[in-house]
C-alpha positions as a printed NumPy array, in Angstrom:
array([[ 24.395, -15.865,  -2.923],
       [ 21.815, -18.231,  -4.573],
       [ 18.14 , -17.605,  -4.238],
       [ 16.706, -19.585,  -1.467],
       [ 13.633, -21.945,  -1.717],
       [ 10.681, -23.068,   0.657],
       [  8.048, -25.408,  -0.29 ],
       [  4.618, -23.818,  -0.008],
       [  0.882, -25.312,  -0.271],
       [ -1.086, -23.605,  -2.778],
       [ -4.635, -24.267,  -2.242],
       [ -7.699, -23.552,  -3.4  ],
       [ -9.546, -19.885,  -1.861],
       [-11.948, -21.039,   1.129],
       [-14.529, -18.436,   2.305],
       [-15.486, -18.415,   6.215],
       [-17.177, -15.367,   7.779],
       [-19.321, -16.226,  10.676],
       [-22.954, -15.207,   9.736],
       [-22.68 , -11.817,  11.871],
       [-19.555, -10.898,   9.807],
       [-21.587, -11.497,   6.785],
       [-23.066,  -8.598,   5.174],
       [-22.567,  -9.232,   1.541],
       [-24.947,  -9.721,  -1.195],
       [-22.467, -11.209,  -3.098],
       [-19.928, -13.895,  -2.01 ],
       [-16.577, -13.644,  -3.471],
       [-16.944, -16.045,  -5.921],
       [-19.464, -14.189,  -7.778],
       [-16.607, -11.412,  -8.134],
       [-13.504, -13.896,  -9.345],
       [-15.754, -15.152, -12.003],
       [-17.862, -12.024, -13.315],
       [-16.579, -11.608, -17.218],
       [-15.785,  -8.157, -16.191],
       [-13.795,  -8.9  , -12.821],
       [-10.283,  -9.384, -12.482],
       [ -8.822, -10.813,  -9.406],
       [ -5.732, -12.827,  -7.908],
       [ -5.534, -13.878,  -4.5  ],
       [ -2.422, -15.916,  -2.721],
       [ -1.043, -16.665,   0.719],
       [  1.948, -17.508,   1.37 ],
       [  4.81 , -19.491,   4.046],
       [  7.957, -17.717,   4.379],
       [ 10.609, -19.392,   5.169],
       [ 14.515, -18.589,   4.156],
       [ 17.669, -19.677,   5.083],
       [ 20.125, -17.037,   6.529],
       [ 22.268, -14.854,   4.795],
       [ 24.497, -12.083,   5.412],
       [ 25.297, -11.27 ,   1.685],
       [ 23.445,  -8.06 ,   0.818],
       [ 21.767, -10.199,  -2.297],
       [ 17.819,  -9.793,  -1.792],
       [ 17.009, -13.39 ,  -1.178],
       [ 14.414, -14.851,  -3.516],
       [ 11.439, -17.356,  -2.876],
       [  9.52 , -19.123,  -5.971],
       [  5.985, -19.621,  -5.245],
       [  3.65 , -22.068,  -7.195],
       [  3.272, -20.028, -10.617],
       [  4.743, -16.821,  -9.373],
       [  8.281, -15.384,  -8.72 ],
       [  8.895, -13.418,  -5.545],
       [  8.425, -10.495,  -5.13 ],
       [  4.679, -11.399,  -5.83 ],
       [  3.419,  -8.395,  -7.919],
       [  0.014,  -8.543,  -8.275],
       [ -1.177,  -5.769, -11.145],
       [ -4.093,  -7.161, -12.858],
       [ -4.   ,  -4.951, -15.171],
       [ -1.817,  -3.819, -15.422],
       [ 13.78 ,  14.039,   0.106],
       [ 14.049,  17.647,   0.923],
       [ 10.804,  17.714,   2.183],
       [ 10.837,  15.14 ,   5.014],
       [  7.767,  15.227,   7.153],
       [  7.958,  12.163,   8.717],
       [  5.58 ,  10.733,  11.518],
       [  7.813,   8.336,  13.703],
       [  6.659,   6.64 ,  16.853],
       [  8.419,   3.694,  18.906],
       [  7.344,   1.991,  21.609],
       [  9.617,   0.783,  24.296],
       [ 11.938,  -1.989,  23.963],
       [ 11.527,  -5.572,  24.391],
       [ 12.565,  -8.7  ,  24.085],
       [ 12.729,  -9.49 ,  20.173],
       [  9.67 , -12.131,  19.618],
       [ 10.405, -12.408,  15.841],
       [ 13.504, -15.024,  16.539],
       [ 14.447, -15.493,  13.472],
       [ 11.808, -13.761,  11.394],
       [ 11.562, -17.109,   9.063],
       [  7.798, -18.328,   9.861],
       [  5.832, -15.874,   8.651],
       [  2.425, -16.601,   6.799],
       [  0.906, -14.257,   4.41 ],
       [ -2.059, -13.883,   1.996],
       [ -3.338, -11.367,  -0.329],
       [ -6.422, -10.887,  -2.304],
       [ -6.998,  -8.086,  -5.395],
       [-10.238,  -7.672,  -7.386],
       [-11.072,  -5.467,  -9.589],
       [-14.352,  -4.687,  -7.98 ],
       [-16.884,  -2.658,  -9.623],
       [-14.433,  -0.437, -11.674],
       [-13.511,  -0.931, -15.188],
       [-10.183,  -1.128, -15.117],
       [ -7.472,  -2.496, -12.376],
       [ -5.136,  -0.134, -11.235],
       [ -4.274,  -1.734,  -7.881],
       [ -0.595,  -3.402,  -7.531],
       [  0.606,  -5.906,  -5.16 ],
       [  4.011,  -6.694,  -4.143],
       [  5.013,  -9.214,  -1.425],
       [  9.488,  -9.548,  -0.978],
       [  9.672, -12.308,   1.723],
       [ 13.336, -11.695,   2.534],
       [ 13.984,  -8.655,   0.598],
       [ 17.156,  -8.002,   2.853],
       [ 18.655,  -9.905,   5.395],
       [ 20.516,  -8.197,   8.259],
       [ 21.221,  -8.324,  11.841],
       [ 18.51 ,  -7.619,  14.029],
       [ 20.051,  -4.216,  15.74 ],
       [ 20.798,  -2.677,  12.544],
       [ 17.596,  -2.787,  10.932],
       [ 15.584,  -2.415,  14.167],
       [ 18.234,  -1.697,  17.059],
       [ 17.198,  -4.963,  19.024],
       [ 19.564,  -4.528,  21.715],
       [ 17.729,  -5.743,  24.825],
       [ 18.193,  -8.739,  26.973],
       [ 17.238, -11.983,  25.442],
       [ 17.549, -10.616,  21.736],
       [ 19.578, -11.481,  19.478],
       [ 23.272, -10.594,  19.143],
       [ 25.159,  -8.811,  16.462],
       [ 26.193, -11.703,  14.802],
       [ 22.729, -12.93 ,  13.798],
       [ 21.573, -12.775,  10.528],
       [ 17.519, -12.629,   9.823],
       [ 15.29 , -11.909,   7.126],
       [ 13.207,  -8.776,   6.326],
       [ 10.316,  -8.83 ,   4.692],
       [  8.383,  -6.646,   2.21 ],
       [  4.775,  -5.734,   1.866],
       [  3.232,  -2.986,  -0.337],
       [  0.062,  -2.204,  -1.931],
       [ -0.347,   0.98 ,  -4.506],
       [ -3.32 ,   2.188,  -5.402],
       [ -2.613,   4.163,  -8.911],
       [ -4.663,   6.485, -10.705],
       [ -4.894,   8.279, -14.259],
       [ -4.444,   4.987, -15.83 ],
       [ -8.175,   5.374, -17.113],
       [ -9.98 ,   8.708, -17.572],
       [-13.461,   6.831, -17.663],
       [-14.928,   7.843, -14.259],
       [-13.497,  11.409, -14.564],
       [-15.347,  12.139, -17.766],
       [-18.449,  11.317, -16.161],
       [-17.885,  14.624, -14.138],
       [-15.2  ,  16.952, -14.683],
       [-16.428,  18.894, -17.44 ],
       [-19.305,  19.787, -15.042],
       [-17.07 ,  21.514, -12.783],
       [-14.114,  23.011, -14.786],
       [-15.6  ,  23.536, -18.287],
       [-17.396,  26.492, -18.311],
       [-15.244,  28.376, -15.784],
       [-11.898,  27.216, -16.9  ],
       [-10.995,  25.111, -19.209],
       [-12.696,  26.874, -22.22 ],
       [-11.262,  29.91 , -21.602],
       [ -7.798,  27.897, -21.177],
       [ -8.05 ,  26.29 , -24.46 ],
       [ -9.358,  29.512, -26.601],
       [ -5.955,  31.223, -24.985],
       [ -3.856,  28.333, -26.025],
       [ -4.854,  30.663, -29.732],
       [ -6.162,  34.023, -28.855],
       [ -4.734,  35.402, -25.607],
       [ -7.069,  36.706, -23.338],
       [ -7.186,  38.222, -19.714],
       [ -7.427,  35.063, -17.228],
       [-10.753,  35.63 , -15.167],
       [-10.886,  32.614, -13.449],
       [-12.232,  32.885, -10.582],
       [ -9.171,  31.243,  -8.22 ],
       [ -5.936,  32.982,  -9.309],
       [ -3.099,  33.025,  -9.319],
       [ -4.36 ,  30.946, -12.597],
       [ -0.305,  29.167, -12.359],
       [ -2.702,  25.89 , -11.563],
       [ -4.268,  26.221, -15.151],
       [ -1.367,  24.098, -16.279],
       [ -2.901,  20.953, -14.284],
       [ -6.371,  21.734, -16.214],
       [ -5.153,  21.677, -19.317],
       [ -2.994,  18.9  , -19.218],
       [ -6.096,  16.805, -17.87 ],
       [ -8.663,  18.04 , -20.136],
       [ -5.724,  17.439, -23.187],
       [ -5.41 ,  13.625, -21.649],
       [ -9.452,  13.087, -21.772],
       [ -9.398,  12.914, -25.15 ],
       [ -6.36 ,  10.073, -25.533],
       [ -8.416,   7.326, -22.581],
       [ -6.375,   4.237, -21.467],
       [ -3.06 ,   5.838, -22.505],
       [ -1.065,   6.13 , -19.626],
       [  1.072,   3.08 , -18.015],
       [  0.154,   2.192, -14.448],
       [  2.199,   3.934, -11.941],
       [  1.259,   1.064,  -9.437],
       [  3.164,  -1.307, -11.884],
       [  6.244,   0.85 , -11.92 ],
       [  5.787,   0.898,  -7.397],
       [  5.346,  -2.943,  -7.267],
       [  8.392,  -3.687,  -9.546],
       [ 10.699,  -0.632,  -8.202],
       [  9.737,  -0.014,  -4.958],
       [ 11.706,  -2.668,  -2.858],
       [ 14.618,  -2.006,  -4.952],
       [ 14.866,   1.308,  -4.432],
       [ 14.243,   1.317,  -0.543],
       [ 16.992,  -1.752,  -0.445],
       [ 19.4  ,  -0.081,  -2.221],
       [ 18.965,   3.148,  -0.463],
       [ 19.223,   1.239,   3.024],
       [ 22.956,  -0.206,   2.033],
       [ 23.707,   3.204,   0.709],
       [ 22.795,   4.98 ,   3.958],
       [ 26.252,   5.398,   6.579],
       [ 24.996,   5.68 ,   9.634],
       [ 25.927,   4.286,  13.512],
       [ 24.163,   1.167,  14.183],
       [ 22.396,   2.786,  17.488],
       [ 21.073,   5.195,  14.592],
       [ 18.924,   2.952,  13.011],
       [ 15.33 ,   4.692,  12.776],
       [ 17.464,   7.648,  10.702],
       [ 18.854,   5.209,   8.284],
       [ 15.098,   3.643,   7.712],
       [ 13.935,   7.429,   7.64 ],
       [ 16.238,   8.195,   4.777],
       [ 16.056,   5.357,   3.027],
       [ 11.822,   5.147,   2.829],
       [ 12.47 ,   9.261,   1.891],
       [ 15.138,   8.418,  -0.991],
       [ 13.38 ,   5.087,  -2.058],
       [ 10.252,   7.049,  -2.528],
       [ 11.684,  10.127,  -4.183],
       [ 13.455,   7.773,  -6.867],
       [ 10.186,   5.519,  -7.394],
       [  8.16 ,   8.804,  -7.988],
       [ 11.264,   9.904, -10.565],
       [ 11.024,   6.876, -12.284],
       [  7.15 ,   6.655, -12.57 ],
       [  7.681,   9.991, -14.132],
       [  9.67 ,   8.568, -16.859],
       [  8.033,   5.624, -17.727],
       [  4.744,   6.597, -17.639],
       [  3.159,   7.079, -20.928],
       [  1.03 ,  10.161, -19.576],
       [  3.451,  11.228, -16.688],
       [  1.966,  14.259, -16.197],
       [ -1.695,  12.005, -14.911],
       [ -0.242,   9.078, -13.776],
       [  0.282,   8.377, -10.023],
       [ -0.044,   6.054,  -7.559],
       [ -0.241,   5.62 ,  -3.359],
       [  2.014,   3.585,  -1.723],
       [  1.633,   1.848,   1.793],
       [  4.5  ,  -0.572,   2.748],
       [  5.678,  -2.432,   5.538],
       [  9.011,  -3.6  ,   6.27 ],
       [  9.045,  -6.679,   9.411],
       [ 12.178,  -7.302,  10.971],
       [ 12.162, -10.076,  13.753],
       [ 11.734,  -6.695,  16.267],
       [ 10.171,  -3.96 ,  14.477],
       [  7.073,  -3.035,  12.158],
       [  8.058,  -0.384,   9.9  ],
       [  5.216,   1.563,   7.977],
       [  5.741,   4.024,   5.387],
       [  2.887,   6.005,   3.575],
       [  1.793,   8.118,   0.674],
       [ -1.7  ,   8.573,  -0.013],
       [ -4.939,   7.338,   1.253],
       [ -3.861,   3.385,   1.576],
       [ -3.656,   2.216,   5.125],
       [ -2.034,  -0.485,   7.422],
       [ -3.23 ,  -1.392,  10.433],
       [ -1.937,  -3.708,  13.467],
       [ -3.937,  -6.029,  15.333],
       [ -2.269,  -6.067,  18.705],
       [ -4.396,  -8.038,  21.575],
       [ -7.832,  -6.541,  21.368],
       [ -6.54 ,  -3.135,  20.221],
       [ -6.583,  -2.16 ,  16.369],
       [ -3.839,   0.225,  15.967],
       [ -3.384,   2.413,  12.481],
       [  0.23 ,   2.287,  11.565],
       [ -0.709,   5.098,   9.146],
       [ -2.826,   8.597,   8.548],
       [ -4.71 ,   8.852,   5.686],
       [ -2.913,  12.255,   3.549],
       [ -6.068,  14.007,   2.982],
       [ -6.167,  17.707,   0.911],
       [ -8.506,  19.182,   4.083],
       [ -6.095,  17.768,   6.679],
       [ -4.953,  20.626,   8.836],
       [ -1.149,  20.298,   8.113],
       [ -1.173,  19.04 ,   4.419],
       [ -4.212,  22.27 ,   3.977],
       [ -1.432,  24.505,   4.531],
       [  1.792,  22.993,   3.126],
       [ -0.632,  23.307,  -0.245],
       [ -1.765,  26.652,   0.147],
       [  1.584,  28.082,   1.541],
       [  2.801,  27.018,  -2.309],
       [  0.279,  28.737,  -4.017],
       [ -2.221,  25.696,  -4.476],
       [ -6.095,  25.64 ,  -3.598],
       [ -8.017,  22.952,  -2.299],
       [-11.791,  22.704,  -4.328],
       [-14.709,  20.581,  -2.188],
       [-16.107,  18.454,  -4.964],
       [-17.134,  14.928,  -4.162],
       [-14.516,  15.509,  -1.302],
       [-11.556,  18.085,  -0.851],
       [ -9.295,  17.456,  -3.899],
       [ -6.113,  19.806,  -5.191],
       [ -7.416,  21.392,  -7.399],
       [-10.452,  19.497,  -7.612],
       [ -8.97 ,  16.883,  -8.772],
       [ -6.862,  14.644,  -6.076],
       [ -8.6  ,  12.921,  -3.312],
       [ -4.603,  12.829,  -1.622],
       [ -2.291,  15.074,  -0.897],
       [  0.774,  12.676,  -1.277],
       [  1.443,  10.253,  -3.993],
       [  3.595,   8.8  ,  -6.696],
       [  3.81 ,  10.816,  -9.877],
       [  1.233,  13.512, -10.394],
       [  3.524,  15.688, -12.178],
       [  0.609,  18.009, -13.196],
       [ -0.332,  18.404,  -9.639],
       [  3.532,  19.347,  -8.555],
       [  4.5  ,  21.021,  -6.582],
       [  1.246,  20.1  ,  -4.043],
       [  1.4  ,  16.506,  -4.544],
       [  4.517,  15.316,  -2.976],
       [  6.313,  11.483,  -2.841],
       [  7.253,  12.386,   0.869],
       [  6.128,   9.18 ,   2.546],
       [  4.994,   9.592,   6.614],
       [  7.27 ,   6.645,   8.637],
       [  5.475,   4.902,  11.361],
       [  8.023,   2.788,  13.845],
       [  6.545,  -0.077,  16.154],
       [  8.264,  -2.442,  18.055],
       [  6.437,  -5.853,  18.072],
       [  5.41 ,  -7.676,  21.068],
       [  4.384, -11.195,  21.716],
       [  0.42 , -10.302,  21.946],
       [  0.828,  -9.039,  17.572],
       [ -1.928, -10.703,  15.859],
       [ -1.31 ,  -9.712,  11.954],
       [ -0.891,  -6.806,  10.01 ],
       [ -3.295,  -5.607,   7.463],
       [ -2.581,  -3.312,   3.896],
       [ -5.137,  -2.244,   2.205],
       [ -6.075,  -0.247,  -0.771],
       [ -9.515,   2.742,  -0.355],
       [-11.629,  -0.017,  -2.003],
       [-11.454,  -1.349,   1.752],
       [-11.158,   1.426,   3.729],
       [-13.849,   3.492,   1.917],
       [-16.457,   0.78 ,   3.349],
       [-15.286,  -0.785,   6.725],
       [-13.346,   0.878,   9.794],
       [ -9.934,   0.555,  11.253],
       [-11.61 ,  -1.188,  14.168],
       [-14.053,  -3.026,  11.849],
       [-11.308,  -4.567,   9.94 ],
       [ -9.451,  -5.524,  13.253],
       [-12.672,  -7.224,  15.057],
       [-13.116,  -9.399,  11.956],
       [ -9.564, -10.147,  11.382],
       [ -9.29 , -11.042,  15.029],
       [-12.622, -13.729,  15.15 ],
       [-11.669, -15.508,  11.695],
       [ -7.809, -16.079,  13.28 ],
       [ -9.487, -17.345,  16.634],
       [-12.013, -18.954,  14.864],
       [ -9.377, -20.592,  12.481],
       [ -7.239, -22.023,  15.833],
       [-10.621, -23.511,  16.992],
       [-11.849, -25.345,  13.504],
       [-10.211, -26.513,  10.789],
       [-11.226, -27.845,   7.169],
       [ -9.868, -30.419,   5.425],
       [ -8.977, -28.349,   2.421],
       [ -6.976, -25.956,   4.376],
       [ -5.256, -22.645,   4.03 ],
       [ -3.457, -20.567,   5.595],
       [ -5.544, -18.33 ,   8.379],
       [ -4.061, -14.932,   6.781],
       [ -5.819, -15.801,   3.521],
       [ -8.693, -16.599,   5.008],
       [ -9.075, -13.095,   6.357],
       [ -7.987, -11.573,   3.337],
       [-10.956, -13.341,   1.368],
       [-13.549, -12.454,   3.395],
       [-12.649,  -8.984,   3.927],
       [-12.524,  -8.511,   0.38 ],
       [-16.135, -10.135,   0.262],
       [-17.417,  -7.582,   2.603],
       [-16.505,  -4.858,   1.046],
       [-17.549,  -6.263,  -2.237],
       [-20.789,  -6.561,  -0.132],
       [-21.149,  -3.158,   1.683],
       [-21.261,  -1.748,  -2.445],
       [-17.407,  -0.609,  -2.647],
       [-17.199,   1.027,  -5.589],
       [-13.04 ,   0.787,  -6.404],
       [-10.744,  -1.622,  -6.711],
       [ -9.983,  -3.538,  -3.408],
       [ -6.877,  -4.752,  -2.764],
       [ -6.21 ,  -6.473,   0.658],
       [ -2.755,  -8.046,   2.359],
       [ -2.899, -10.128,   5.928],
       [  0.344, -11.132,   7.77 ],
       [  0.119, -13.244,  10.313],
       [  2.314, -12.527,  12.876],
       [  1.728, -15.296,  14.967],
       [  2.667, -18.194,  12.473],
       [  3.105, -20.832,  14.917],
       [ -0.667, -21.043,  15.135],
       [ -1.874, -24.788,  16.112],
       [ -4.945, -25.634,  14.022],
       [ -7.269, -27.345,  16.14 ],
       [ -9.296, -30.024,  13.918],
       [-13.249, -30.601,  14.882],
       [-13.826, -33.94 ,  15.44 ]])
């Protein structure tokens, strides 16, 4: 099957935060064109013919290929986290219309390890079997729609900068000297947390400090790999029809499993690199959410904000004990980290950190309803600085605001949002890389021009 096309309008990045929402110092701009700021930022118009060949469908944007990959700079384990509301009428129809936009800046850090990809169409499938739309007024069997494809990775390890600045103030005295001397003379281990197994992860990072900016971004190898994987997983699946939250469970598990296998590989410092990985698959009836790490998504439904995922934290009560009950120990410094070292319990790569860190993504099912405002992915560099519920309010006044005014240089309302939240975080002193993606789930909006 040939690639199919839609004609998009590219324009230029407009700014509009009503002065409440405005609590920046610094307006975008000044980030996109500091020397040491990297940044791309996009929105998008999906629209794609139907298909019933399994052939990922592909969309050419101005000056980018789909999937849109944006890296600046660059399972036995299950555990899965599955909630469905109740059926309804599908209010995707045909899951064609669907506006996106997506900003990622570099921020305040020195180097850009954030990854974007957007797959408009990545499969395209009857409704039931990718989200069991069965219910009066959906669609039948017969009817072919897209499925789209949203992910942002948040990678680490890429650049041992900020870690110098503190680790040998925790580990060097204690544990890594003695760890390097036995590496020559063997000596009795007298750390103080044994079983001293975990000394492998020390060494391997205090070997790595020397050799900064070596490793490959594992976000890269997400944003290329990722859709792939889950895609080809989904087809691979053999399951009933009716069964369809298993096959998606299996798939995201698989697709996940082989991504963090691959990173592995590639990586040129496997044993550092890693990544998190939040992605969203839309069907015309269902929001899918899969995640590994600390990068969120949330839904704006009505006037509710509703997470779509839980932040894998070390200290959290059932990801505490999956790590102790194999032998690991999580250290309080600057937050609860394995070992002192991860902020996450789950991610892509690690390989130092197995077998605590895990690729085991938690699945999140949703069934969409007419009142779905847009869906929002973000990277920490958000979430470290704004709320679930702050997000949502702003996201939710710019849209109305957006059907009540309207510029003459327009775009489209989802990367409006996505600018200014990424403005406001900039603002409110974020100190990582911020990487934000808005779907706008109603894409029929009327813009109302001021006269």
């Amino acid at each position: 099957m040939e690639a199919a096309s839609s004609e998009e309008q590219h324009e230029s990045v407009e700014t509009l935060v009503e002065p409440d929402l405005a609590s920046t110092s610094s307006g975008l701009s000044s980030i996109l064109n500091t020397e040491d700021s990297r940044s791309t930022s996009s929105s998008g118009d999906i629209s794609i013919s139907s298909s019933s060949s399994g052939v990922i469908p592909v969309i050419l944007a101005p000056e980018t290929a789909v999937p849109v990959q944006v890296d600046t700079a660059p399972s036995s384990e299950a555990n899965l986290m599955v909630t469905a509301t109740a059926r309804q009428k599908c209010v995707g129809r045909n899951n064609k219309g669907v506006n996106w936009g997506f900003t990622s800046v570099i921020g305040r850090r020195r180097e850009m390890e954030d990854a974007v990809a957007i797959v408009p169409g990545f499969m395209s499938r009857t409704c039931n079997h990718v989200g069991g739309c069965t219910a009066p007024g959906s669609r039948t069997s017969s009817e072919i729609s897209p499925v789209h494809f949203f992910g942002v990775y948040d990678g680490h390890g890429g650049s041992q900068r900020h870690c110098v600045s503190y680790w040998h103030v925790v580990f060097w005295d204690s544990c890594i000297r003695r760890e390097l001397i036995a590496r020559f003379l063997p000596v009795k281990d007298t750390c103080s947390f044994s079983p001293w197994k975990s000394s492998k992860p020390i060494l391997i990072w205090a070997e790595a400090l020397s050799f900064p900016g070596k490793a490959r971004s594992a976000a890269k190898v997400c944003a290329e790999r990722m859709h792939e994987m889950v895609a080809e997983e989904w087809d691979r699946e053999r399951v009933d029809g009716y069964e369809w939250q298993r096959k998606w469970e299996s798939a995201f598990s698989s697709g996940f499993e082989r991504t963090d296998k691959e990173a592995l590989t590639e990586a040129a410092v496997p044993e550092m690199v890693g990544s998190t990985a939040v992605v969203v698959v839309l069907s015309g009836c269902q929001i899918i959410a899969s995640n590994c790490g600390d990068s969120r998504a949330i839904l704006c439904r009505g006037t509710e904000t509703i997470p779509l995922t839980v932040d894998q934290k070390p200290d959290r009560q059932d990801e505490l004990m999956r790590i102790e009950g194999k032998g690991g120990k999580v250290i309080n410094w600057n937050g609860a980290r394995v070992f002192g070292v991860l902020a996450m319990s789950r991610a892509i790569g690690d390989r130092f950190l197995k077998p605590w860190i895990i690729p085991v993504p938690e699945i999140t099912f949703m069934t969409r309803t007419a009142e779905d405002e847009c869906l929002i992915l973000a990277s920490d560099g958000l979430w470290d600085v704004m709320t679930n519920e702050e997000v949502g309010e702003i996201a939710r006044r710019l849209l109305r605001r957006r059907l009540r005014y309207s510029m003459s240089d327009e775009i489209s309302p989802a990367q409006v949002v996505a600018d200014n939240l990424t403005e406001i975080a900039y603002g409110r002193n974020s100190s990582d890389n911020i990487s934000v993606v808005v779907v706008d789930l109603k894409s029929k909006r009327k813009l109302h021009r001021k006269q």
